[in-house]
N, C-alpha and C positions, 0 to 999 in steps of 0.2 A: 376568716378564710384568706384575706387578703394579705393577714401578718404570717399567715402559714408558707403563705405564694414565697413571699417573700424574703424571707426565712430560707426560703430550699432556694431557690436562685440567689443568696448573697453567696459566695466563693470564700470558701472557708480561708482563717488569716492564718499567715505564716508566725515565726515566732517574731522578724523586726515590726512589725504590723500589734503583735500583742503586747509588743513591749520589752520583750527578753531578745537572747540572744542566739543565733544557731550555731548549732554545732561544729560548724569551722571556726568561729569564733571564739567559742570557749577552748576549742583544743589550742588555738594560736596564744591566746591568753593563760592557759597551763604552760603551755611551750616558755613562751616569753618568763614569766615567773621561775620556771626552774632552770634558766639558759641565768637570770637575775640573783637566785640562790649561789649559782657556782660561780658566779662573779664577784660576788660577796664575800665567801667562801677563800676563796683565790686573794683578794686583797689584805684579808684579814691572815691567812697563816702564808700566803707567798706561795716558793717553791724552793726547796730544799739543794735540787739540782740532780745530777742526775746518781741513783742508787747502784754503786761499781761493786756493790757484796750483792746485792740479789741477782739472783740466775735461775729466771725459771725452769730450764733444764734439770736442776738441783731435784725437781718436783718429781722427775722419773728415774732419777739415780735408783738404785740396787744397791745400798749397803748392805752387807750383811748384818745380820742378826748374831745368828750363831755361824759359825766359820765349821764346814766341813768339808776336806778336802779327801778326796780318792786320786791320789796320783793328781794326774792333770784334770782331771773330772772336780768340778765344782758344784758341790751340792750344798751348800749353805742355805740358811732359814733367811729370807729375807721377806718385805713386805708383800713383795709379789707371790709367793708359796702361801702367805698367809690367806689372799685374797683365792687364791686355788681350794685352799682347804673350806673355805667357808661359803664361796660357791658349788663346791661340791659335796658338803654337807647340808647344805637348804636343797640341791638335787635328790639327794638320796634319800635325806629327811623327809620332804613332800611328797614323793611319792611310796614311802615306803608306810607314811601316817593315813593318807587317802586311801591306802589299800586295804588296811586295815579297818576303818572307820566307814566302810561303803553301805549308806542306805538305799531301803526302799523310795523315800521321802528325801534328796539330799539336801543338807545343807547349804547353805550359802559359798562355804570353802570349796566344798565337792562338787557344785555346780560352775565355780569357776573351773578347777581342777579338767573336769568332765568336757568343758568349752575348749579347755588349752589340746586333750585329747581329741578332739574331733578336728580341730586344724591341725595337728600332729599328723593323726593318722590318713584322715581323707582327704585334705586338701594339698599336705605335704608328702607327705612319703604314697598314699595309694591314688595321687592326682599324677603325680610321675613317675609309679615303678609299674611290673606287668603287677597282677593280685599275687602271686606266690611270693613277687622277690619284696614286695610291699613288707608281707604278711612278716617276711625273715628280720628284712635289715631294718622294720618300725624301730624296734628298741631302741636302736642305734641312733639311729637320724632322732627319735626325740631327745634321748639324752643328751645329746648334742645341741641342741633348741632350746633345753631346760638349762643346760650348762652356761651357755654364751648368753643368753637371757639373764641368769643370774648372777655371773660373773658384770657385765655391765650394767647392769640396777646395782649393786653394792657399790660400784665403782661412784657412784652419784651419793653416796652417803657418808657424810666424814667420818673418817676413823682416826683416834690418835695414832698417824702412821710415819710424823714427818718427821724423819731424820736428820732434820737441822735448825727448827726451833722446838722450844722447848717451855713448856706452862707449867709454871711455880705453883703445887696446891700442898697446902700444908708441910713448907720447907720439903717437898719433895719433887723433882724436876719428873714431869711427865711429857711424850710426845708431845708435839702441837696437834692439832685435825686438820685433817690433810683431805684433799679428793683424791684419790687413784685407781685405774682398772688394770686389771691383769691381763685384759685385752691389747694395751695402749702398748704392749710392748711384744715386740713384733716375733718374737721365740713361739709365745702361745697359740695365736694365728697360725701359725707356721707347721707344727705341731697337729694341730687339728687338722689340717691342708692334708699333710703327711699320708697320718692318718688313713683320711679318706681315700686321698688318692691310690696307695699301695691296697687298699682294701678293695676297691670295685674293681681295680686291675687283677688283683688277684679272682674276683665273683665273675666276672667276665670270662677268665681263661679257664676255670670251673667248669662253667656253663656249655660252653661252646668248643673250647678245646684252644690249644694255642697259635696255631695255624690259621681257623676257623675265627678267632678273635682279630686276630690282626685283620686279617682278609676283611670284617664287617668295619674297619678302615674306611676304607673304600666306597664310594656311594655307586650305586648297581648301576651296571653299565658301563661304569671306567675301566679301562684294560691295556694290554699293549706299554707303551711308551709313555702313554699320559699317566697312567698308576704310580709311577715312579715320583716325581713331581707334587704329586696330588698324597700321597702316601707320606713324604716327609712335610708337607705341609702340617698334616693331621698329627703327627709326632710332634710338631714344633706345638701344634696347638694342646692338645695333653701336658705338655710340658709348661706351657701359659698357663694356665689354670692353678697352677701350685700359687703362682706368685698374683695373679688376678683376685684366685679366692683367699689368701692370707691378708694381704696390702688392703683388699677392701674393707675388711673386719677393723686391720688396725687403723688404718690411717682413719676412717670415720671417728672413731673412740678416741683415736688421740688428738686429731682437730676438734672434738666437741671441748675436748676438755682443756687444750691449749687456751680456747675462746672463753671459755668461763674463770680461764684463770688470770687470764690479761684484762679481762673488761669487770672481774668483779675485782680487781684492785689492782693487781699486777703493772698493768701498763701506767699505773699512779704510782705506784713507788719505783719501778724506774727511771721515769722521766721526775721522780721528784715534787710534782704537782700534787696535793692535796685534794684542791676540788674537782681533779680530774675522775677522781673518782665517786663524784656524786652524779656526773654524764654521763658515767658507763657502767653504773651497777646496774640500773634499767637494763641495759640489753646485755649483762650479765644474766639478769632471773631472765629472761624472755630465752636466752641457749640454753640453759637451766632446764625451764619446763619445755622447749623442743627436744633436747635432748634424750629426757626420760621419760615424754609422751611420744612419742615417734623412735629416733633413732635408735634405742636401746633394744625393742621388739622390733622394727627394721630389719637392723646388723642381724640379728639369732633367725630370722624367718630367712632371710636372703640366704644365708651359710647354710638351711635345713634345704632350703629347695632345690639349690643349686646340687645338693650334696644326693638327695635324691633322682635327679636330672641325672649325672654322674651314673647313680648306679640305675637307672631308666635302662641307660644308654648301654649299659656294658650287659646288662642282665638279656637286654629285647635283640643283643647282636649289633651296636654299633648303627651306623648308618640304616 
């Protein structure tokens, strides 16, 4: 009884007390060790100096493919059209396989499928429209969600797409694998902005009439002399939105991917340094996996909500 006592009132030991070491400890001695590898690393192959042929820029170039011109109208195949096509083929393809294949009991695919429709429709589009105009513009606003969703997950997958190196397989020159999004370039964004914007502008004067839309402008009770003022504010803001809701889609997608391109090698072959890039592949994969665990479903729910919010706002009479 008295080894029992005693036993519960000794204060249980830490790990320098059992002999090992704590966990700050071991991370400073990982640290120290791989800071020691690129030191190594560095001595033994040097630095080349700085790399005056690589231009990461090169990395969102638009060459053409195939060259099709219309007058001044440039419609050529380039990578970007391709990454179009193939996001909107797993859009249409997904949903046009689940609809078909719909159980009682669903599957696994269809119960994702089924989860991606319920934040579609309740939380996105009938959490901010009145229910009728929900019920109209759903379609819309998901495929918009499935689109930019898909469009940026592909974008995180290599494709032989780069149009300036090139991999020798069996005496035949193929692209290199390239990361790219059709997001990352600012036309597509812009596009979709468009889009929207002329579209609830359009459901709005529909709805209400054209008079009757403007006037829901206005937040009730403004009148007189202050309307004026307060009226071309609300104009200038409509007109923000184009470039608020485009710039945010792109610039996110092209900062993820600038970052993953400098720190999983990039900023090593410009500056020349070899073992620079055994520093910064680590938090290459770490923007890697924030990227397409977060910001990729992010960017497509921010653009569905907002885009819903829009048509909230123009379907309910504005203010």
């Amino acid at each position: 009884m008295t080894t029992a006592r005693a036993t519960e009132e000794r204060p249980e030991q830490g790990p320098a007390e059992r002999g090992g070491l704590s966990l700050k400890a071991k991370l400073a001695i990982a640290l120290g060790v791989y800071l020691l590898v690129a030191i190594v690393l560095y001595a033994i192959f040097g630095s080349d100096g700085r790399n005056e042929e690589f231009q990461p820029q090169d990395e969102f170039k638009l060459d053409p493919w195939i060259e099709l011109k219309i007058g001044s109208l440039d419609l050529s195949f380039n990578k970007a059209v391709l990454y179009l096509l193939i996001a909107c083929a797993l859009t249409a393809g997904t949903m046009l396989l689940i609809s078909k294949r719909m159980q009682q009991r669903p599957n696994r695919t269809q119960t994702i499928i089924e989860g991606a429709y319920d934040l579609t429709y309740n939380n996105i589009a009938k959490g901010n429209m009145p229910e009728d105009a929900a019920a109209k513009w759903f379609p819309f606003v998901a495929t918009l969600f499935f689109f930019i969703w898909f469009s940026n997950m592909i974008g995180y997958l290599p494709l032989p797409v780069n149009d300036h190196e090139t991999v020798d397989i069996v005496g035949i020159e193929f692209p290199a694998f390239a990361l790219y999004a059709a997001t990352a370039n600012l036309s597509i964004p812009l596009v979709l902005t468009l889009t929207v914007f002329f579209l609830y502008q359009a459901e709005g004067i529909r709805r209400h009439g054209l008079v009757k839309y403007f006037k829901g402008w206005l937040p009730a009770g403004v009148s007189g002399a202050a309307a004026v003022p307060i009226f071309v504010i609300e104009v200038i803001s409509q007109f923000v939105r184009i470039i608020s809701l485009s710039v945010r889609l792109f610039a996110n997608i092209l900062a993820g991917h600038l970052l993953i391109l400098f720190m999983g090698g990039g900023l090593a072959v410009l500056l020349g340094i070899a073992a620079l890039g055994w520093i910064t592949l680590p938090v290459a994969i770490a923007f890697f996996i924030f990227e397409v665990g977060l910001i990729a479903t992010l960017q497509a729910f921010i653009f569905a909500t907002l885009t819903s919010i829009y048509f909230g706002e123009a379907t309910a009479g504005g203010h």
